[in-house]
N, C-alpha and C positions, 0 to 999 in steps of 0.2 A: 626217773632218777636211777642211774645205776644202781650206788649205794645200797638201795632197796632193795633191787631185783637181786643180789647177791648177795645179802643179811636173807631174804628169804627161803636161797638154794640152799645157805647153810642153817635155817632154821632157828634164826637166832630173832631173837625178839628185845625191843628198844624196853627198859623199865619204866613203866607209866604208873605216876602215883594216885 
């Protein structure tokens, strides 16, 4: 998944409750 791999370069993290 894209998405992913480029939330990750910018170190951004989904909120998981």
């Amino acid at each position: 998944m894209q998405l992913r791999y480029i939330a990750d370069s910018m170190d951004y993290r989904e909120p998981q409750e």
